[in-house]
N, C-alpha and C positions, 0 to 999 in steps of 0.2 A: 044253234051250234055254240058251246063254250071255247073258251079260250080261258086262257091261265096266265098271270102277273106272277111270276117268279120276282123274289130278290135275290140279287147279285151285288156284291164289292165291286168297290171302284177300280182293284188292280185287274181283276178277271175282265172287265170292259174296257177299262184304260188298254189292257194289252193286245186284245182281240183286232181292237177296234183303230190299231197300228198298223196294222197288217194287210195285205191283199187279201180278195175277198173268199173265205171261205165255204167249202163244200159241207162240211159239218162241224158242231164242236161240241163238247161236255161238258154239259152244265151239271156239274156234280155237286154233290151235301156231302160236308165233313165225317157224313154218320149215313150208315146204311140203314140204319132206322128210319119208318116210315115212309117211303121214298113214293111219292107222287105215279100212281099208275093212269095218266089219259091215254085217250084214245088215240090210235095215228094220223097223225095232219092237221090234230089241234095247234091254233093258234100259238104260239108260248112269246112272251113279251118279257124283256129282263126290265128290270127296274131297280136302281138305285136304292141307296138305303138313306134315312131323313139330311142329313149330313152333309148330302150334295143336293138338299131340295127333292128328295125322290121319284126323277122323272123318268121315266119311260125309254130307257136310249138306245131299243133295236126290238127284234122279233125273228123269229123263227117256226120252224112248224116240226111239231114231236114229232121223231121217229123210232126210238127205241130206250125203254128203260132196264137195267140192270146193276147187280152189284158188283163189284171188281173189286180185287186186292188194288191199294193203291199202286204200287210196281207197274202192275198190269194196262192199268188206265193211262198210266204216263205212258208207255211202248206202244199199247194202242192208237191212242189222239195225238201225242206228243202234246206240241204249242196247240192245238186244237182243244188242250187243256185252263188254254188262258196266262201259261207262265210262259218262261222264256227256255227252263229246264227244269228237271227233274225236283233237282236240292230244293227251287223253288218254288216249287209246286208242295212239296211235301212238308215244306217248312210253312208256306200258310196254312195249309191242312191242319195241323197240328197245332198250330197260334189259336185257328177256329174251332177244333176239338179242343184249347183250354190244358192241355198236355204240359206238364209240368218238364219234361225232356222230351226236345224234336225227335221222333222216328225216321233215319233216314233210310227203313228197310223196306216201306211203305208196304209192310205184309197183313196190317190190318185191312178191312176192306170201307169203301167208301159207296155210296150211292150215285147213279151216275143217269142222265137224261140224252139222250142223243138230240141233238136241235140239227137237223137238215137246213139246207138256207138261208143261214142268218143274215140279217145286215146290220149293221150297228152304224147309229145317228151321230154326228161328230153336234160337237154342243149347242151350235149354234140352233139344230134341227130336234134338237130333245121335244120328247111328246110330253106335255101336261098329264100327270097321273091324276086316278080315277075319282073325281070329287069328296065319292063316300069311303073313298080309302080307310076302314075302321086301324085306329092306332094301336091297338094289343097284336095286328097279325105280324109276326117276323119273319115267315117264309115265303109266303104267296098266299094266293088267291084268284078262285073263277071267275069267270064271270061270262055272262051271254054275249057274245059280239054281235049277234043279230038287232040291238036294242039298248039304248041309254048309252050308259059310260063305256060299257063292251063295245059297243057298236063305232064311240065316235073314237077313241083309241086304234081298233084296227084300221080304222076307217087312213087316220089321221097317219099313224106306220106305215100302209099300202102307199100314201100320198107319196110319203118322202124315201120310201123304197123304191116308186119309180122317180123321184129325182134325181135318186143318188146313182142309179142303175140304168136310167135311160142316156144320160148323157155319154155315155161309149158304144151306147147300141147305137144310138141315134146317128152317129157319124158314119156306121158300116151299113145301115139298113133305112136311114132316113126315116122323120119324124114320127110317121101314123103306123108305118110298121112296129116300132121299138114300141109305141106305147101300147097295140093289139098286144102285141107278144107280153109284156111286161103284165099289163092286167089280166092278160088269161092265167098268168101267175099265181097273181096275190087277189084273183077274186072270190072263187069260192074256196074255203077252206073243207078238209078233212073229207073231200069224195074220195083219195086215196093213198096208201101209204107211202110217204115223200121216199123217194129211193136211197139206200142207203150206201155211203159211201165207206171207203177201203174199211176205217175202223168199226162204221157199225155193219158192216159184214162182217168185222171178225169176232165182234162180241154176239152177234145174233146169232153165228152158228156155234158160238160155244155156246150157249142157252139151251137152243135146240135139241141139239148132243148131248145135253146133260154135265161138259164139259170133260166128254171121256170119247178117248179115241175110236173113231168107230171099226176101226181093223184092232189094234192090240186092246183096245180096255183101257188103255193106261189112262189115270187120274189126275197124275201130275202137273197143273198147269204149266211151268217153265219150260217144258217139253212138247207141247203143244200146239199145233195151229188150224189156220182157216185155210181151206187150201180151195181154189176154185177150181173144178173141173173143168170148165173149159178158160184159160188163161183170157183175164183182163184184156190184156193188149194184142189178144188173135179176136175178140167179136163180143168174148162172155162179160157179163154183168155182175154189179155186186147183189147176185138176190142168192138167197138163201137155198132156196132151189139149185145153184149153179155154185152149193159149196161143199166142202167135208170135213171135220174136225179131227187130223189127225197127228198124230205122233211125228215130229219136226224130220226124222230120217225117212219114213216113210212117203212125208211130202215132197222129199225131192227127189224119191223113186218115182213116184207120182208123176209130178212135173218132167220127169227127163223120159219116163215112158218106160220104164222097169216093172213097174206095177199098173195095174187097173181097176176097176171095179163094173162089172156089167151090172146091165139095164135089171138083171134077176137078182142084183147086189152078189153076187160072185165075188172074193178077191178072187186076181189072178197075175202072176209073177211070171216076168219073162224068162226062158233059159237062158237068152242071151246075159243074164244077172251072173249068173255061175260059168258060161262060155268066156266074159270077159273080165269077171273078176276074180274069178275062182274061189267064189265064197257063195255068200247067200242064203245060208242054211235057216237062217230065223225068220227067212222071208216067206220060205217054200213050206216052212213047217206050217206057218200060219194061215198059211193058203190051206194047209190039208185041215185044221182046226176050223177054220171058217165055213168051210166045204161040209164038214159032220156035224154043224149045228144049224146048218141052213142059209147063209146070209151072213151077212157082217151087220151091225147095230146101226141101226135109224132112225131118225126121231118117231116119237106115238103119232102126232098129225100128219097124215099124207102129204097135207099142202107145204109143210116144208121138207121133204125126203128129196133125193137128188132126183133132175128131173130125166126119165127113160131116156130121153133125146140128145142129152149131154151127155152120159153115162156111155151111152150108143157113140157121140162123137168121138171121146176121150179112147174108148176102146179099137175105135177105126181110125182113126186120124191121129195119136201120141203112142198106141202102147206098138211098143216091138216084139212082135211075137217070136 
């Protein structure tokens, strides 16, 4: 199984690694160019650059890669970006892209890694980078974690991920349980895709979607969202399966039960929309559009199309007929 030593600046780590512990963050490149495609639940290890000694000061495990306007990645992640705000995020970006004038409309796009899990080693706990570190690489590098220098790095990050991480379990669940629990964690890597949280649900299903609404069409990123069919905080999860990429007024027809989407991808619009608003009309037309072309747009792969059972809930349990 590989794993990957990314390099990261010391503000992106300094700041993270300030903070309570995170659910995910974006380890992004200045430049959408090239942008590292692994596997989901590969190891990912940030590392310093020579500067501060080039050690090893955290780990996470891939879960999603894409491009993103920079705008977009700051609204998405926020601080899960590594800055504090926006200006500042966008102004190192462009310090690192070498830009002659800051952009503060962040409409170019940036390359962006999703890291599930991270933990970040405060200094005392920094890990020794990889002996044969070759000095020409600037961005990263694979390597086998089964063996050699892969092997004693993960090895050595699990160690101090449960040190860092046992000590509050360990007070609620006692010593032998928190370290079970802890190294079912960080023992085997990459058997499955680390689940993804609020932001990388909302970039994976604009991916999936194509990044166009699946009832209107519409293309326009700013107007856009990830909307879960069955709501986070009534049971539903962040998977892709349990999402829809749609047009931001739609979403909260959606959400208040105005609109629906059946198990046969149907839209379907409530009367009560025109009973108590006394409007509606763009809603109902699109229903009869959607209705003469079959369906409303979903992604090519089945495995991520909304799933019948959700679709089924959303329509029995939110839409008002």
């Amino acid at each position: 199984m590989n794993g990957y030593v990314g390099i990261t600046d010391f503000e992106w780590y300094s700041f993270l690694s300030s903070r309570p512990q995170w659910e995910e963050v974006n380890f992004w490149q200045p430049s959408a160019h090239g942008l590292l495609d692994p596997p989901a639940g590969m190891p990912f290890f940030f590392k310093l650059r020579s500067e501060h000694g080039s050690p090893i000061v955290g780990f996470g495990f891939f879960s999603w890669r894409t491009r993103l306007p920079a705008w977009m990645a700051w609204e998405t992640f926020g601080e899960g970006n590594g800055a504090p705000d926006r200006s500042s995020m966008l102004s190192r970006i462009s310090r690192l892209r070498k830009d002659q004038k800051i952009d503060l409309t962040g409409k170019y796009e940036i390359g962006c890694l999703v890291i599930a899990d991270p933990v970040f080693f405060p200094k005392a706990l920094w890990v020794t980078p990889p002996v044969d570190w070759p000095l020409s690489v600037q961005r990263g590098k694979g390597y086998d974690v089964s063996t050699g220098e892969g092997q004693r790095i993960y090895q050595e990050c699990q160690a101090r991920a449960l040190d860092l991480r046992g000590v509050s379990v360990i007070g609620q669940l006692g010593a032998s349980i928190a370290h079970e629990k802890l190294a079912e964690r960080y023992g085997t890597p990459g058997v499955t895709r680390p689940r993804l949280g609020q932001g990388g649900f909302r970039v994976a299903v604009a991916d999936v979607y194509g990044r166009m609404c699946a009832i209107s069409t519409e293309h326009s990123l700013p107007a856009l969202e990830a909307a879960h069919i069955r709501p986070y905080a009534e049971g539903g999860g962040h998977d892709i399966s349990n999402g829809l990429f749609l047009r931001a007024d739609i979403h909260r027809l959606f959400d208040q039960g105005f609109v629906t989407v059946t198990p046969d991808y149907q839209f379907h619009v409530s009367r009560r929309l025109k009973d108590e608003y006394e409007n509606g009309h763009v809603y109902y037309e699109l229903e009869k559009k959607i209705r003469r072309s079959g369906g409303i747009h979903v992604p090519k792969d089945p495995a991520n199309r909304p799933a019948p059972e959700l679709l089924r809930w959303h329509s029995l349990e939110k839409f008002v007929a």
